[in-house]
C-alpha positions in Angstrom: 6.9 0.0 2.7 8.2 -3.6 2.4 11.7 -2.6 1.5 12.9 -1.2 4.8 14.3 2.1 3.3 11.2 3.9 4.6 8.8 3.9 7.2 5.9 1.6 6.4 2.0 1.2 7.2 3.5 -0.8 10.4 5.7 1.6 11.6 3.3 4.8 10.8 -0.3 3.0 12.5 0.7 -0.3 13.8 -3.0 -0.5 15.2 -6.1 1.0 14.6 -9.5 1.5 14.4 -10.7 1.4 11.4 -8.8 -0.2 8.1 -9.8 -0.6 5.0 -7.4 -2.6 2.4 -8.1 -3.4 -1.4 -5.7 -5.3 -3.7 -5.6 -5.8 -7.4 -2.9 -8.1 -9.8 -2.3 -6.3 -12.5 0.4 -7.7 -15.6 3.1 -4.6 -15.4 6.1 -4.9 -13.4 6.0 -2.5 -9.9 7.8 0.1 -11.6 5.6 0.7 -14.5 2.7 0.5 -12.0 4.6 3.0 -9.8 4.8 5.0 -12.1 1.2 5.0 -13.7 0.3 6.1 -9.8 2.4 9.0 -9.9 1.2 10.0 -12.7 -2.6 9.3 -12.6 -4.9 12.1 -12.6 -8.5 13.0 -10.5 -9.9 13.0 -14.3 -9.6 9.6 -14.2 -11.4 8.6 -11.3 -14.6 6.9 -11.7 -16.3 9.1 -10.1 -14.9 12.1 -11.8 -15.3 10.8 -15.1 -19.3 9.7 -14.2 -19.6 13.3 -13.2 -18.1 15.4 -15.6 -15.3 17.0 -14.1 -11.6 17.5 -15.8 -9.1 18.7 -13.9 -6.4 16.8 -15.8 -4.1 18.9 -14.7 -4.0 17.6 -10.9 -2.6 14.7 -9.9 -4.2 12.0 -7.3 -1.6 12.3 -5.2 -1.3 15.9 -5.3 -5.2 16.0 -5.2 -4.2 13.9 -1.5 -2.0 16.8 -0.3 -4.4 19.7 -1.2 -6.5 17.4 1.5 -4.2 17.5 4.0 -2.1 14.3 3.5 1.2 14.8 3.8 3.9 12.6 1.8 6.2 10.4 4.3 7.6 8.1 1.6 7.8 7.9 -2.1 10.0 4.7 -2.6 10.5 3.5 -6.6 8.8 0.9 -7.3 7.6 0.0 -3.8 4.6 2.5 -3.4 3.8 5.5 -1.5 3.0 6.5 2.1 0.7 9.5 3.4 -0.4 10.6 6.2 -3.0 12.9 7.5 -4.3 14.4 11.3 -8.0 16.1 11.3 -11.7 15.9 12.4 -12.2 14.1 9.2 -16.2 14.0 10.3 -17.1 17.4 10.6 -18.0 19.0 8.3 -17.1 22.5 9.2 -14.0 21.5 10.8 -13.0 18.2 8.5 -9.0 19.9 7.3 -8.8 21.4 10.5 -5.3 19.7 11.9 -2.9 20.6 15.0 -1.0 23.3 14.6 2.1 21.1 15.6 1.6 19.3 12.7 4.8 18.0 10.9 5.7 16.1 8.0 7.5 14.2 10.0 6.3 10.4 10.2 7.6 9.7 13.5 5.9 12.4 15.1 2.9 11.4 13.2 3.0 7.8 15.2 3.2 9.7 18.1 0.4 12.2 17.9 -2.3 11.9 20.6 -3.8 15.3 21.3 -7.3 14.1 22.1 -10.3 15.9 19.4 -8.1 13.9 16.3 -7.8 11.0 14.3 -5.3 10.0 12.3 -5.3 8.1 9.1 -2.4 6.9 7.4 -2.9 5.4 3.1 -0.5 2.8 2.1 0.0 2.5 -1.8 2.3 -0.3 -2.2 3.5 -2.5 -5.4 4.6 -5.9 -4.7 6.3 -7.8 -7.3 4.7 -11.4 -7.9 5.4 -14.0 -11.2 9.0 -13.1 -10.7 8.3 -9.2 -11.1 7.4 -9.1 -14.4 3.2 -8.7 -12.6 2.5 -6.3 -9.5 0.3 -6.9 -6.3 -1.2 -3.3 -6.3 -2.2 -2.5 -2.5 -4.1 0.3 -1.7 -4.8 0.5 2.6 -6.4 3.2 5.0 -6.1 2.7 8.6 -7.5 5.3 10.9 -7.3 5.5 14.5 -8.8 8.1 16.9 -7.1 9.9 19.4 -9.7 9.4 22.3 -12.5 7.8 23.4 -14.8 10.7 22.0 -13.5 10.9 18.8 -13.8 7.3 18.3 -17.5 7.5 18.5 -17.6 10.8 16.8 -15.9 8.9 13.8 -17.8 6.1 14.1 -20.8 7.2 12.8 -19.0 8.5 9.9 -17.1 5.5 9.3 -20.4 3.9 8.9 -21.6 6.5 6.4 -19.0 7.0 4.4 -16.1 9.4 3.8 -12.8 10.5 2.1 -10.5 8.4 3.5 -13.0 5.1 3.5 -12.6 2.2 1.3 -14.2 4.1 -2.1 -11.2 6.0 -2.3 -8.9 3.7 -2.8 -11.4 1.5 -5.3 -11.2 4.8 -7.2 -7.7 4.6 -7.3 -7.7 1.0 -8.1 -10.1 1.8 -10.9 -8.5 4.2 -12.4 -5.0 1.9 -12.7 -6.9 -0.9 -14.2 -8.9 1.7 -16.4 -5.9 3.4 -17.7 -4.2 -0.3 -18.3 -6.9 -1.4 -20.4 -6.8 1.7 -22.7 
């Protein structure tokens, strides 16, 4: 987060792999975009919506945690950080994560038990015009554990996955969608 209170995308993955990072201005002060975040739901996804599924009950970023993501910072109006350890590209083993595992964002930067990757989703609302407009950031980074896994993930980088860039247009989508209502 920008605002120093928690840890931020830096802190959590100062380098990676693989990032993705997609932006959108949107005319609502950070707070009220904050807010619509929160309380966003997978029913209004895109892709949801294309393919009939209501669950509007479940929020996105409750939908995240079911995944695996765990919540290191939720900072009003600044944004939210999550943060998630697994074999994200196999299929049988894709919310398999350490059993150390912690919700603990310092020991998430320091995870390297070789077989992982690590990705880390920053949702961040930066005030621009003075505040009264939002710079809506939505950015994956993921970095592998070893040498292995990097090429193991590779291949699904390349193909496509959960925690690649769609996800977050979904999520950007989905704000702008709701706005326009």
């Amino acid at each position: 987060m920008t605002s120093g209170h928690g840890p931020g995308l830096e802190d959590l993955m100062p380098s990676w792999h693989w990032r993705s990072r997609h932006t959108l201005i949107l005319e609502r002060p950070p707070d009220a975009v904050f807010t619509m975040i929160g309380e966003l739901v997978v029913a209004e996804l895109p892709t949801a919506v294309r393919h009939g599924q209501r669950r509007p009950q479940v929020r996105v970023l409750d939908n995240y945690l079911r995944q695996g993501f765990r919540l290191f910072t939720e900072e009003r109006p600044v944004g939210y950080l999550l943060g998630r350890i697994g074999r994200f590209w196999n299929r049988y083993e894709r919310h398999v994560a350490p059993e150390t595992a912690r919700n603990d964002p310092a020991w998430f930067a320091r995870f390297a038990e070789p077989g992982f990757a690590k990705a880390a989703l920053g949702i961040t609302c930066l005030p621009v015009d003075g505040g009264a407009a939002t710079l809506l950031v939505a950015e994956t980074r993921i970095v592998a554990t070893d040498a292995h896994t990097r090429e193991e993930f590779n291949r699904h980088w390349l193909v496509g996955s959960l925690a690649n860039p769609h996800a977050q247009q979904e999520l950007l989508r989905a704000v702008h969608h709701r706005l326009a209502a």
